[in-house]
C-alpha positions as CSV (number, residue, x, y, z in Angstrom):
1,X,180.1,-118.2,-75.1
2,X,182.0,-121.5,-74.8
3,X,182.0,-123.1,-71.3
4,X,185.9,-123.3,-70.3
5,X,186.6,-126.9,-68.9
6,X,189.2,-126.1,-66.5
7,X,188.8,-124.7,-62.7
8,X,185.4,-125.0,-60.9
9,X,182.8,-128.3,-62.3
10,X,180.4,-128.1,-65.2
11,X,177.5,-127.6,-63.5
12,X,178.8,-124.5,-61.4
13,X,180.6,-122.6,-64.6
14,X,176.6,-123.0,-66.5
15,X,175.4,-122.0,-63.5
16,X,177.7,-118.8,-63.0
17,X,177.5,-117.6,-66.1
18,X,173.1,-117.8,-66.4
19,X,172.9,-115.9,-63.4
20,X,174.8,-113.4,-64.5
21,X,172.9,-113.3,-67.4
22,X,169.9,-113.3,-65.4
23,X,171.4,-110.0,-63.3
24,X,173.0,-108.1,-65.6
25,X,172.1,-108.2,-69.6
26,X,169.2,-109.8,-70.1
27,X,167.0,-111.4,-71.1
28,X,164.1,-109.3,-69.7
29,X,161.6,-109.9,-66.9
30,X,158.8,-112.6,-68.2
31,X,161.1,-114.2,-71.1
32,X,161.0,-117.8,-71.9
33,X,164.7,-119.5,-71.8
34,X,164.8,-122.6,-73.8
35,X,167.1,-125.1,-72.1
36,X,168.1,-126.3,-75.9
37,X,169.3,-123.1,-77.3
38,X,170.9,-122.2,-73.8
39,X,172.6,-125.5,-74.0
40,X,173.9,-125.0,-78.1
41,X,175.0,-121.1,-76.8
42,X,177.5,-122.4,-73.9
43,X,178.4,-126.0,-76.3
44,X,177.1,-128.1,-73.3
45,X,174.8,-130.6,-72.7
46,X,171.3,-130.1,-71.3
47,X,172.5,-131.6,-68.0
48,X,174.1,-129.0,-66.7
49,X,171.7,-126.1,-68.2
50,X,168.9,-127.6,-66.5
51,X,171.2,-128.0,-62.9
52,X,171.5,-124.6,-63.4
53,X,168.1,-123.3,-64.6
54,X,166.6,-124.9,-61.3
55,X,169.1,-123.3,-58.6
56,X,167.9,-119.9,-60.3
57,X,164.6,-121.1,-59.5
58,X,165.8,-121.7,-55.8
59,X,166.8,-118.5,-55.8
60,X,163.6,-116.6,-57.4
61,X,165.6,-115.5,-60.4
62,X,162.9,-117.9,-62.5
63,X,159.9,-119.3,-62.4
64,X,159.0,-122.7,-63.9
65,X,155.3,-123.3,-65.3
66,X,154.6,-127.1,-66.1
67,X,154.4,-127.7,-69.5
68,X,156.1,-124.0,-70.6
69,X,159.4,-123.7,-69.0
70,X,161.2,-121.5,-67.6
71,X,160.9,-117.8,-67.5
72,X,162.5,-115.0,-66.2
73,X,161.3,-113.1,-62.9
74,X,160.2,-109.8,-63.2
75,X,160.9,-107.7,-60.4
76,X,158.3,-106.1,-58.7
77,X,158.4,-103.1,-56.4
78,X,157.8,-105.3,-53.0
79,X,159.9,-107.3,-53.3
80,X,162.5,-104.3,-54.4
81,X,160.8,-102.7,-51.0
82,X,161.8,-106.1,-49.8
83,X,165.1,-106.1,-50.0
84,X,165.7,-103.0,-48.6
85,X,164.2,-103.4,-45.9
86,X,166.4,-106.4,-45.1
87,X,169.2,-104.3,-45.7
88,X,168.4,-101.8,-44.3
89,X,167.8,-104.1,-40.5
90,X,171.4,-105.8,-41.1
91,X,173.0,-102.3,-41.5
92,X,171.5,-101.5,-37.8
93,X,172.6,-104.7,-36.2
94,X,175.8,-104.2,-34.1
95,X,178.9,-105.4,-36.0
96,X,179.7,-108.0,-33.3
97,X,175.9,-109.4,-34.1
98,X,177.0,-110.0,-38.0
99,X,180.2,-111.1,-37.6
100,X,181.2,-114.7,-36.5
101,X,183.4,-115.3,-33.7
């Protein structure tokens, strides 16, 4: 999957398109993603792999162990339990309490 140069930057296109990786396809829970081969797959440089591969680790989609890299983060069922529970409390609050004025 070639990178297209055009509309949003670099870094947020890489970005985009590992997380939906990350959501959707694969690779599994646990797996190692080599910064390298993700950069030779999307014909970019490491720079904006490795932007990318630490906002997913912002975000909890990764984990990062020194000296091993990155892997992806298996779901388990708190944190599943987790989310719906936040859900689930936003869905009770009042609309006027969501929405901005």
């Amino acid at each position: 999957m070639a990178i297209d140069d055009e509309g949003s930057n670099l870094n947020d296109q890489v970005y985009g398109e590992l997380r939906k990786r990350v959501l959707t396809r694969g690779p599994a829970p646990g797996e190692k993603l080599s910064l390298h081969h993700l950069a030779a797959e999307l014909g970019v440089s490491r720079s904006p792999v490795q932007h990318a591969l630490t906002r997913l680790v912002a975000e909890g989609l990764l984990t990062v162990k020194a000296r091993h890299g990155y892997f992806v983060t298996p779901v388990t069922a708190a944190a599943l339990s987790d989310g719906y529970d936040v859900r689930l409390a936003l869905e009770l609050l009042p609309r006027s309490a969501r929405s901005p004025r």
